[in-house]
C-alpha positions in Angstrom: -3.5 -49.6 10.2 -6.7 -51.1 11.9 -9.0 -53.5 9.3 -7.7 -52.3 6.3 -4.3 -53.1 7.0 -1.3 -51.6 5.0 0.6 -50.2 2.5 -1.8 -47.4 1.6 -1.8 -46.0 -1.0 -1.9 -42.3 0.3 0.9 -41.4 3.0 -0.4 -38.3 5.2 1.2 -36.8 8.3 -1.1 -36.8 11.4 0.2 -34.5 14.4 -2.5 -34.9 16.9 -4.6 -32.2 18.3 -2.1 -30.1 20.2 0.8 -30.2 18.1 -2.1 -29.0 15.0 -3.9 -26.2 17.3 -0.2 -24.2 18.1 0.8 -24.8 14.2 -2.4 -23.1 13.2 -2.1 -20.4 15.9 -4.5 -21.7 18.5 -4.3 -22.2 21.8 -3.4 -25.8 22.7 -6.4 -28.0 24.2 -6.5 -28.6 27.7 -5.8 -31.2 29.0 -7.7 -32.8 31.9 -6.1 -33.7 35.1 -7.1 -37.3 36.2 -6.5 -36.6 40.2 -9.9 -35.6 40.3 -11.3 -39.0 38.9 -8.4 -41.3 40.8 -8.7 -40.5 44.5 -5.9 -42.4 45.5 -3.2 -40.4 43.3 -1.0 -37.7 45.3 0.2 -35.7 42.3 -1.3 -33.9 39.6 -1.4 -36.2 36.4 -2.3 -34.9 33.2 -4.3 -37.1 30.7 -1.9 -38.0 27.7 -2.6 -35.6 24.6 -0.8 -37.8 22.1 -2.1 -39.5 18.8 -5.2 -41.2 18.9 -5.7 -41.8 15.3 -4.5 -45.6 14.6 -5.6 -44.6 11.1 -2.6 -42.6 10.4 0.3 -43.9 8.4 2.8 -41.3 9.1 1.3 -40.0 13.2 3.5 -37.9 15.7 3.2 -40.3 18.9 3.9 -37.2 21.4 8.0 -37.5 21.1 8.3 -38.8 17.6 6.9 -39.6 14.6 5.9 -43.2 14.0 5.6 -44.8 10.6 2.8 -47.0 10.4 2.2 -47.7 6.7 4.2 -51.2 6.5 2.8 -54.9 6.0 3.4 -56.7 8.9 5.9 -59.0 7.4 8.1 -55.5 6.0 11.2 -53.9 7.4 10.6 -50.5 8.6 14.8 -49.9 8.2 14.6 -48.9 4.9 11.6 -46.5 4.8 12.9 -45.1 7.7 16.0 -43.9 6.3 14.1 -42.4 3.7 12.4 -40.5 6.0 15.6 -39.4 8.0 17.5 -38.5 4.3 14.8 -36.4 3.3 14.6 -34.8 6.6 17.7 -34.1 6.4 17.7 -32.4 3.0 14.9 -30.3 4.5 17.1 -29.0 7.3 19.8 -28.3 5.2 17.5 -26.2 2.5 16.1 -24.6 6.3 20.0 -23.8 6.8 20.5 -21.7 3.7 17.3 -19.7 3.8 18.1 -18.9 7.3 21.6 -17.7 6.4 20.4 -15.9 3.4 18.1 -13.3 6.2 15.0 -15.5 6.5 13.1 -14.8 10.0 12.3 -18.1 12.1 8.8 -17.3 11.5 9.2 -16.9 7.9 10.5 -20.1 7.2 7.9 -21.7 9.6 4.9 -19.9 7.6 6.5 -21.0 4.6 6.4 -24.8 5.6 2.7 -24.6 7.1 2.2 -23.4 3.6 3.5 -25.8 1.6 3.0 -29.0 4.0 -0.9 -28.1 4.6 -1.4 -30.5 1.9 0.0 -33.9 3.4 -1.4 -32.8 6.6 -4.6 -34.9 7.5 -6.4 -34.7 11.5 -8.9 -37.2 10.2 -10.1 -40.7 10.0 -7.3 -42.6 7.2 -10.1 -44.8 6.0 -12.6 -42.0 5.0 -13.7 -40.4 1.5 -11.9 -37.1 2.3 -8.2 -38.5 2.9 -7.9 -39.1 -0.7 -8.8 -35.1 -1.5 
């Protein structure tokens, strides 16, 4: 968490730039191919398009979502199962409205909805994370 250090006392979810231009119906940024600054590589390698934001305390790190908002001396086991229960709770409620006739997209547009609100693509230590 960078100078501040943790707990904060506002938990947001930060999905990088990619992940947050396809959920808002963008196209995803491009990313730039580092064979034209590294002469010596054979193959194509793209730049890595995961989180840059060390000021997130709940970040998607490309593969996963890391949990960052611990002290350094704290366990991460129990928050973590927290965050795999209520996961878990959320799939199941995602279960039912899919068997009661709702449309993948629905249900997507129904959590962009109701999630834009703990979603936060900005610096964790500014004035507008708290609004």
């Amino acid at each position: 968490m960078g100078g501040h250090e943790a707990p904060p006392r506002i938990i947001s979810a930060y999905l990088g730039q990619t992940v947050s231009a396809v959920v808002d119906g963008k196209p995803a940024p491009v990313r730039k191919n580092l064979r034209s600054e590294l002469f010596f590589l054979e193959e194509d390698i793209l730049q890595e398009d995961t989180d840059r934001n060390r000021t997130s305390p709940f970040a998607y790190t490309g593969h996963k979502f890391e949990f960052r908002a611990l002290g350094a001396s704290q366990n991460a086991a129990w928050p973590m199962a927290v965050i795999c229960a209520t996961l878990a709770k959320e799939f199941i409620e995602a279960e039912k409205k899919i068997k009661e006739g709702y449309t993948i997209d629905k249900l997507i547009e129904e959590l962009l909805v109701s999630t834009q609100s703990v979603r936060f693509e900005d610096d964790g230590y500014s004035h507008e994370w708290g609004e």
